[in-house]
SEMIZA-905458 format. One record per residue: y negated, x negated, z negated of N, C-alpha, C in turn; residue in one letter. Coordinates in steps of 0.05 Angstrom, whole numbers, plus 5000, padded with zeros to 4 digits. Layout:
! residues N
YXZYXZYXZA;...
//
This chain:
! residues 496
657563441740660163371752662263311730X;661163201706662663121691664563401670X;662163571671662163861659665163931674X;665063941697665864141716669463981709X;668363711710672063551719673063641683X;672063681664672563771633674463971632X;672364171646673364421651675764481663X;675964301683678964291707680864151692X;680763991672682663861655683164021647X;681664151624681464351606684264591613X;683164781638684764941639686864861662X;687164621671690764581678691764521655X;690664361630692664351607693864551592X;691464851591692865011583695065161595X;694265051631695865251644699165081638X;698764901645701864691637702664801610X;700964751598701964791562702865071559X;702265261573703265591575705765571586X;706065351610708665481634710765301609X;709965201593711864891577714065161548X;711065341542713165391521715765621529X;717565621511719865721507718165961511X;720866191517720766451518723366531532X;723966861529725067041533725367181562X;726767051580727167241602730267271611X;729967571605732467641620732167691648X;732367551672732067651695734567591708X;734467791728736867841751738967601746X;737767431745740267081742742667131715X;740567211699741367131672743067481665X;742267631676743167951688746267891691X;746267781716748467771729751167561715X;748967331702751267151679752467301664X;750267501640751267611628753967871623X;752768011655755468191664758168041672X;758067801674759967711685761667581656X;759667481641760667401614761967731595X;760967901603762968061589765068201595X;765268101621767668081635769967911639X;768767741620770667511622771467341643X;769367441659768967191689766067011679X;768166861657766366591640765466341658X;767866221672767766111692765266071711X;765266381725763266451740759966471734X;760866611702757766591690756266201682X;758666061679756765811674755765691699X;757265831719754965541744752465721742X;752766041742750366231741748166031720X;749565881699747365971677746265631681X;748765421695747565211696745165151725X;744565371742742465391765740465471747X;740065591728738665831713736765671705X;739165401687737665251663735465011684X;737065051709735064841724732964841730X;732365131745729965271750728365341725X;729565441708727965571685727665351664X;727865151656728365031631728165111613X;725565301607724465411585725565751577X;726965761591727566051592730166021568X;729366171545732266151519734466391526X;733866531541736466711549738666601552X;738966361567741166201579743066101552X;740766021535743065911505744066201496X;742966411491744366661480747266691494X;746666621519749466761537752066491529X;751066201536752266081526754166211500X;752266251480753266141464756666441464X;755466641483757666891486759466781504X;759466511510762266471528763366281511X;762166141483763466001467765366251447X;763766391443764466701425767966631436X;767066801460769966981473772366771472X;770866461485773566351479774866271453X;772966271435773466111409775666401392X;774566651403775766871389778066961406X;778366891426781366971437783566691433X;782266461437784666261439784766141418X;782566041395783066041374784065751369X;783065561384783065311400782465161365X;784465041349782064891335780064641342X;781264481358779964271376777264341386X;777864551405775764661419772864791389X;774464951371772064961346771364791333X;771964551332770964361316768764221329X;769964361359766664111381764164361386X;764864521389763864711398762564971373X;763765001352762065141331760465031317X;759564841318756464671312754964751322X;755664791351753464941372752165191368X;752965391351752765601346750065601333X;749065251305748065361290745365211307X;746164991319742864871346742865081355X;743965301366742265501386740865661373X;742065761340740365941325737365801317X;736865431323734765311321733965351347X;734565371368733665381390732565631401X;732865891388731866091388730066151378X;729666011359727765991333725165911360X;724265791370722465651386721565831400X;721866081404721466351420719366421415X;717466631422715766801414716466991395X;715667011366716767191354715167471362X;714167541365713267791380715167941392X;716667821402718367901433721167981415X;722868301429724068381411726168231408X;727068071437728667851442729067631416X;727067611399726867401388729567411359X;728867651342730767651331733367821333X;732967901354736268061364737567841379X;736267651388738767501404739067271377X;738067171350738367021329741167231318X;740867551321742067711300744767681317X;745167671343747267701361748167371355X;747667151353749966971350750366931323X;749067071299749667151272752267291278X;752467431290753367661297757067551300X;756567361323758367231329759367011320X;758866851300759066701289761266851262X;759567151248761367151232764767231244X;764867321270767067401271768767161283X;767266941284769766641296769866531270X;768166601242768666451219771066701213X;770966881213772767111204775666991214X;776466991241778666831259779166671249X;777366541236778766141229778866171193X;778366321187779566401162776866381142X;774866331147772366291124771266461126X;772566711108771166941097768666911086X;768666721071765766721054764066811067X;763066551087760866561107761966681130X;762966831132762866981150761867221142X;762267311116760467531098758167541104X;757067281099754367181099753467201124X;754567101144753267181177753167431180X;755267591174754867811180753267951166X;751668001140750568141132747167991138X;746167731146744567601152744067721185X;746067771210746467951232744968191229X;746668331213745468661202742268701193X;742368501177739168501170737068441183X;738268211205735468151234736068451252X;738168521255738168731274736869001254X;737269081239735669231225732269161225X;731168991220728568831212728068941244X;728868811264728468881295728069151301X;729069301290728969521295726469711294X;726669521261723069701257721169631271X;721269401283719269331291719769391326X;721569471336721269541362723369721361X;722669981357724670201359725270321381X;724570211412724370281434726570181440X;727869901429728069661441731269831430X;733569971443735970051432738569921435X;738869651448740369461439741769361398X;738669401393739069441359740569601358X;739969871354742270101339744670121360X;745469991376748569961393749569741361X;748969521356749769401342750369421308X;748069541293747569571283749569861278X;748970061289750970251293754070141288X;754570031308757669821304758369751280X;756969511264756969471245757169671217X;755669891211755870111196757770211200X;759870261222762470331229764570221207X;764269991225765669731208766269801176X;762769731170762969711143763269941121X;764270171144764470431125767570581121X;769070331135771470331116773770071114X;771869901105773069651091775469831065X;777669691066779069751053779769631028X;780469751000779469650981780569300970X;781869200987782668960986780168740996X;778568861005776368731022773268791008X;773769060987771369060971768768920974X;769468630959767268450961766068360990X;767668381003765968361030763068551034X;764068841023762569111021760669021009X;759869000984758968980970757468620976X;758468510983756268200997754068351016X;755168521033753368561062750768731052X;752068901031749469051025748669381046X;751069371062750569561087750369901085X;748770081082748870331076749270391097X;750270731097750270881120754570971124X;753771271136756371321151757871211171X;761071341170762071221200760471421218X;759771681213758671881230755571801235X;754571641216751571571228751371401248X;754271151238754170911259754670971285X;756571181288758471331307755671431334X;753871551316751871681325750271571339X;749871341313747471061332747570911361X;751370941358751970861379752070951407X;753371211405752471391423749871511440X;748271451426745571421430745171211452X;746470991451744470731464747170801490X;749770891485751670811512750571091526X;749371301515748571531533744971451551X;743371311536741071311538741671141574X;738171171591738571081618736070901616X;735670761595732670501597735370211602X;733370001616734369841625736769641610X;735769641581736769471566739469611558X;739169881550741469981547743969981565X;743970051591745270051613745569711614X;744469501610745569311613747669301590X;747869341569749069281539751069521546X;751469661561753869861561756269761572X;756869661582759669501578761569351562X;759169131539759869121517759669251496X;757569461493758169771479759969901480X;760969941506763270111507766369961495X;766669781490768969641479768269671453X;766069611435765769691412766369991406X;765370151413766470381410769770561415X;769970421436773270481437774170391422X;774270111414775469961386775070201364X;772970201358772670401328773770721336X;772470871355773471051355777171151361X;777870901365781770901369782370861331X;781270701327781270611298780670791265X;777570791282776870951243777571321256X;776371281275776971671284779271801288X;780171641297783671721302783371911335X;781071781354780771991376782171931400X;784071901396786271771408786171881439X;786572111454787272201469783972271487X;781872331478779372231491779671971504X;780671841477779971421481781271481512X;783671511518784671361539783771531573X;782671811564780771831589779371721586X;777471691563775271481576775271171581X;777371071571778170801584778570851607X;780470981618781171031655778271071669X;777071181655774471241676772671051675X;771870941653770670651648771070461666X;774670361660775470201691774770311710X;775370441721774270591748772070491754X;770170411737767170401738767070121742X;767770001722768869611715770869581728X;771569541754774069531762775669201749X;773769051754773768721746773168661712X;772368801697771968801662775068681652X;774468451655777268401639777868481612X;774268451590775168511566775668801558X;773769001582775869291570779269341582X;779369111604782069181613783669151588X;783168911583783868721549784568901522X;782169061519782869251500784669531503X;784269671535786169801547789369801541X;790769591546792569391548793669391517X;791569311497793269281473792069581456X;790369761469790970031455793670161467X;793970141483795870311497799670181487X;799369951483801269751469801369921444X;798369921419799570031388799970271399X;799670431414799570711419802870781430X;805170611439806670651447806770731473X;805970591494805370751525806470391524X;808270311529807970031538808670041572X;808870201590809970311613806470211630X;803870451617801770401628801270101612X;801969981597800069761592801269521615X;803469561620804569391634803469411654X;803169641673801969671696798969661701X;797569601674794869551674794969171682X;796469061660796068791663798068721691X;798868811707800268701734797968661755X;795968951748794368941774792368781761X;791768631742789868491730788868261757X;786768251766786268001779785967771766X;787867591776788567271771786667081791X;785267031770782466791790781766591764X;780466461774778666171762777266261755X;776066461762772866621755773066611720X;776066721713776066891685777166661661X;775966761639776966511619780166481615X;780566261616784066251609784466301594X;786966481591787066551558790366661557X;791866651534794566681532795666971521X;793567131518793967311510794867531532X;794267461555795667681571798367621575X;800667411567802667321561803867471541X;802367481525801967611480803467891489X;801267971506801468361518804368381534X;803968141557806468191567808668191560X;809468031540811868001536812368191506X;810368291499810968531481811468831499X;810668871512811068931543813769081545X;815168821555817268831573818868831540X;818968661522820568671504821369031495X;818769151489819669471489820969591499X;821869541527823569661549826869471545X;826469201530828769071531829768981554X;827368861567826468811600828368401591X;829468331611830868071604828967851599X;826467821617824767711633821767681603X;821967871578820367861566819667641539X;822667431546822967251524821066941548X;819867051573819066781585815866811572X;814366961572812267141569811866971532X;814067151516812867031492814366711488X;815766601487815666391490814266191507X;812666281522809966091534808466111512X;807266391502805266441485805966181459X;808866261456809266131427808465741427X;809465741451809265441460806365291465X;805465461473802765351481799965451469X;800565581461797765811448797065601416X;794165521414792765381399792865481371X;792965831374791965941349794465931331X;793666061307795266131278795966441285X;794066671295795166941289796566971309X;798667181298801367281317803467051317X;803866801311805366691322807566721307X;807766711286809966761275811167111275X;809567331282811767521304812267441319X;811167321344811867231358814767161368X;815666991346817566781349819767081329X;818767121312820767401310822167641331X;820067551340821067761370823067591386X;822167391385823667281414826967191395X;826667231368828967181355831067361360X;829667561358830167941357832067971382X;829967841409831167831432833767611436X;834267441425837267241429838267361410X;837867611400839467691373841367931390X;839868021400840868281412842168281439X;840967961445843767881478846167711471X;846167661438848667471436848767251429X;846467071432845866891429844666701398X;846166751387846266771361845066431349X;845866201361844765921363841766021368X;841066121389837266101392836266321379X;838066521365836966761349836466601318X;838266401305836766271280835666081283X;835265861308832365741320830665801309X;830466161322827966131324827366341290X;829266361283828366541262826866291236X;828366121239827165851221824665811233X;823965821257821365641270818665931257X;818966071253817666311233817066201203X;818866021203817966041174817065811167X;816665541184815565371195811865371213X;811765591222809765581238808165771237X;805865741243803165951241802265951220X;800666341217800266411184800466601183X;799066681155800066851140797667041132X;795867001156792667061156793267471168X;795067451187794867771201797967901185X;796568121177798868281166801668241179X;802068281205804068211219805868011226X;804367771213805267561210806167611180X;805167631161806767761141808967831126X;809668031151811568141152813068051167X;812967901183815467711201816167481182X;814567431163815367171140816867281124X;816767551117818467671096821167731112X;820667741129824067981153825867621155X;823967411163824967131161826467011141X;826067151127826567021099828467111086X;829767341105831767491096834567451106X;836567231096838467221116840267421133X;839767651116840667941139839667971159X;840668001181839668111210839968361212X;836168501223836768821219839068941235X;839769131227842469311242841069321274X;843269211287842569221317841069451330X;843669711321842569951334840070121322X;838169971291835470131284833769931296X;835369561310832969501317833069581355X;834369601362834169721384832070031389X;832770141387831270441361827870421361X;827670121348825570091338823869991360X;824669791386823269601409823669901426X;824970051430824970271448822270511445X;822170611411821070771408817570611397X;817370311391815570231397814370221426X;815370211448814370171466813370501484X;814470661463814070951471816171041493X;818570951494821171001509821871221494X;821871471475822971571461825671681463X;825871771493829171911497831571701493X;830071511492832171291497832871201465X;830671201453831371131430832271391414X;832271611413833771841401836371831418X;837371731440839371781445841971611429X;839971331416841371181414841871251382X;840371431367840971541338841871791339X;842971901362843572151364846272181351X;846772351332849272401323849672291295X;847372041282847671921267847372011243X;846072021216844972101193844471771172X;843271871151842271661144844371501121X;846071731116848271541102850571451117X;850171511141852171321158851471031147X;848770851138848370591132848270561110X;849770341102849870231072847770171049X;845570021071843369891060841070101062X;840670141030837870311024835670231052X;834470031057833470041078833270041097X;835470041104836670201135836670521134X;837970581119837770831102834170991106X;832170851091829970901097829670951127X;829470631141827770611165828770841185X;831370921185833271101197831171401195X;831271421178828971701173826871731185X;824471431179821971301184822571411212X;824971341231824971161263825271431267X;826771681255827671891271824672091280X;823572111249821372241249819272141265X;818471881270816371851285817371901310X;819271811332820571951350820672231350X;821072441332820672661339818172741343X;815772691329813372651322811572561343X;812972351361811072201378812072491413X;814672601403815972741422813873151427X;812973151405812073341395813073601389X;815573441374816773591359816473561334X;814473651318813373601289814173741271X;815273941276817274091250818973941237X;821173891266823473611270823273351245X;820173281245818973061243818673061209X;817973281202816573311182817973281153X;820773431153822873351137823472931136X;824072921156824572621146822872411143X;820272491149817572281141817572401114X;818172651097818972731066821172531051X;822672501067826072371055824872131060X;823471981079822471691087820971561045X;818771801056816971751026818471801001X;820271960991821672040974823771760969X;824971590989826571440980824871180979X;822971110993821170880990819270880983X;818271020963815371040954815170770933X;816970740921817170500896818070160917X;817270180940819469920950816469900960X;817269630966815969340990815569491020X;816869601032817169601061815569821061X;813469781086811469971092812770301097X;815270371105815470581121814270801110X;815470831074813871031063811071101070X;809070951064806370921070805870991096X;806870851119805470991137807471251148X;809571391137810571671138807971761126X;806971771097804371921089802371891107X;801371711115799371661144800271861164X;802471781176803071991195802772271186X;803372371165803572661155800672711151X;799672511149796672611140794972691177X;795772511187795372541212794972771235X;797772781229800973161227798473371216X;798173321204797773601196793373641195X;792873441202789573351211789773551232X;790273441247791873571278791473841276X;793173961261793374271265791774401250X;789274211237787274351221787874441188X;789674331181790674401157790374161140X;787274171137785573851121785273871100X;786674011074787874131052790474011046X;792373981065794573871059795073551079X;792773511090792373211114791273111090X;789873231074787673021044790272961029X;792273211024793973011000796772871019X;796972911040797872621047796772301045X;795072281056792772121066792971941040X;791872211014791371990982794171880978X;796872120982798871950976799971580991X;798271561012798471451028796071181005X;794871241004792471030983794471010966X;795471140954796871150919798270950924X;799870880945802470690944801870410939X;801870240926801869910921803369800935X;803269560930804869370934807469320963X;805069450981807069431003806469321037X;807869331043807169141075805169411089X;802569211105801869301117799769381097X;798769401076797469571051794069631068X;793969431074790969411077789769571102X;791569471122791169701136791169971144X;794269981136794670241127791570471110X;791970241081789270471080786770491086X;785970311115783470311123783870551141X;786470601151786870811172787371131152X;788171111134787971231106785771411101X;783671201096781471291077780471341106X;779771331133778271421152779471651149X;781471801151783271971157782072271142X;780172151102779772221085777372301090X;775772121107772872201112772672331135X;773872351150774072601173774672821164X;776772871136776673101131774973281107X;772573061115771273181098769873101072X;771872841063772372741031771572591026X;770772411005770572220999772672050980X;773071830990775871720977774771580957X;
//
């Protein structure tokens, strides 16, 4: 009897002590958190994940997702308050994962995924260092994972991504390259990726929604596949009707792309609910938006943003724009407001901000009618803005850089019109008079020409744009410019 009651202790302890430890389940609950977290119906995913944590205690999926609804908000709003309480958390969950079964492929792909995420909210808040370090510490568990479960294709979606990334850091960023340690093409990563958003195993088809934003990102970016990207965005939504974060990326490709007409009409039909994380950036879009069209209504839009938004990037365009806008209705009292509150506020962390510190700092106000010109044919209005330079020439203006941008503004308007002959002479006269100056236009006329002439297959004379486009120093926009540059170089073929 005594044998027997041993035995019955015996194996309920192990059976308790089995149901006690940690582990890995993604099931239907944690399914449905997760789709909804990359949707940006954050809201919705935490009561999901706080029923989850009740029933399951032991189940560590729940901290992974967490920690993707700290991600999204910490990387769109940029809250410092909110990071100071909340990015500690990042590094208990990477201990709390640790407690997993290492066996399980889960174990170090979801450690490599808030590596993952971590370096890009240290990247946001300005600590490059370690954000080097997460990220190349990311790469290496998702690599390591790989070997060891090559079934398991969540790895090479990421991992893929990353080799993207890291295969055209621009030479201002070097040491980043060179910290991570990362081999491989944009065409391998390109590949890797495609692989996991085409494949039909479970894990993949879950991870395809946030796959597919990685990829549109890079392929608008390093490929230059511009006109694919936006069918397959349209069809994507179609699919995601509710995806706020591909609506999100939709919205501001179609913004750099000059369509500000569809981006506007993307973010109108946007559904407005509790479900989705609050965030000020659809304000950011809007009122860059409507400012393109020279819509009245687009100075409420960025002036919320400017007023209320936590972060450092953009703000100081921001407040350039809305300067731009009391500049151009008359209002000349709230046009140097706000041009001082630029040179006062934000940083100096996004190129763009940058360059609104330098335009600030300039007590000249650009010539009305190149900046008019310029909010028209940014927003992809083009007739409107050639109508308004029609008849002009470039020594109608006094100032060498009016002079330039006049060229810059005509040629990309003809260019964006597809009239590239038109185009081609004055992105020449653009680079010819600004190649030795500060102001980006030269540089990206060579970008564009390199572009121009990619296009028509003529990757002989797209290579010596492109390098002339690297060659230039010391000018706005540098870094980007030649990350879009040197991709430009390896598509056709080269090595820069």
């Amino acid at each position: 009897m005594r044998k027997v009651l041993l035995l019955t202790v015996s194996v309920l302890f192990c059976v308790l002590n089995a149901s006690a430890q940690k582990r890995f389940e993604f099931n239907a609950n944690c399914k449905e958190a997760y789709t909804a977290i990359v949707s940006l119906r954050t809201e919705y995913a935490k009561l999901l994940l706080t029923n989850e944590q009740r029933i399951n205690p032991n189940n560590l999926i729940p901290v992974l997702l967490e920690n993707y609804i700290d991600f999204y908000d910490l990387f769109l709003n940029e809250d410092p308050a909110v990071y100071k309480k909340r990015f500690p958390l990042f590094e208990d969950r990477l201990d709390q994962l640790e407690d997993g079964p290492e066996d399980d492929p889960w174990y170090l792909f979801s450690r490599a995924l808030v590596q993952f995420q971590t370096a890009a909210v240290e990247a946001k808040f300005d600590h490059n260092w370690s954000a080097g370090l997460s990220f190349r510490a990311a790469f290496l568990n998702f690599k390591e994972n790989q070997k060891s479960f090559p079934a398991f294709l969540p790895n090479t979606l990421f991992r893929g991504a990353m080799q993207v990334a890291a295969g055209t850091i621009p030479d201002g960023y070097k040491w980043l390259a060179n910290l991570m340690g990362i081999k491989g093409t944009v065409s391998d990563g390109m590949a890797q990726m495609n692989k996991v958003l085409n494949a039909t195993d479970e894990w993949s088809q879950l991870f395809r929604e946030e796959g597919l934003f990685y990829q549109f990102y890079l392929k608008y970016y390093i490929l230059n596949d511009r006109k694919e990207i936006f069918n397959s965005i349209q069809r994507e939504l179609q699919k995601y009707p509710f995806n706020q974060l591909l609506l999100y990326l939709a919205v501001n490709l179609h913004l750099n792309t000059q369509h500000a007409d569809i981006a506007l009409k993307l973010i109108q039909q946007r559904k407005n609910s509790r479900e989705y994380l609050p965030t000020l950036v659809w304000d950011f879009e809007e009122g860059y938006a409507k400012l393109y069209h020279l819509d009245i209504d687009a100075v409420n839009h960025l002036e919320k943003y400017a007023t209320q938004f936590k972060g450092k990037y953009y703000i100081k365009d921001v407040l350039l724009k809305i300067s731009w806008y009391y500049y151009l209705n008359g209002n000349t009292a709230k046009a140097e407001k706000y041009r001082l509150e630029v040179l006062r506020r934000g940083s100096l962390a996004a190129e763009a901000d940058k360059q609104a510190q330098k335009q600030a700092s300039n007590p000249k106000w650009p010539d009305p009618l190149l900046l008019k010109a310029r909010l028209y044919s940014d927003g992809g209005y083009y007739m409107e803005a050639l109508r308004l330079l029609f008849g002009k020439r470039y020594t109608d203006f006094k100032n060498t850089v009016d002079q330039i941008e006049f060229n810059y503004r005509v040629a990309r308007i003809y260019d964006e019109l597809g009239r590239t002959e038109e185009a081609i002479p004055f992105y020449k006269l653009a680079i010819q008079q600004g190649r030795e100056r500060t102001e980006y236009f030269a540089a990206r006329s060579a970008l564009q020409l390199g572009m121009l002439f990619e296009a028509r297959g003529q990757l002989t004379e797209a290579l010596k744009w492109y390098q002339e486009c690297l060659d230039m120093d010391n000018h706005d926009y540098k870094n980007s410019l030649d990350q879009r540059a040197k991709a430009g170089v390896l598509r056709c073929g080269k090595t820069p």
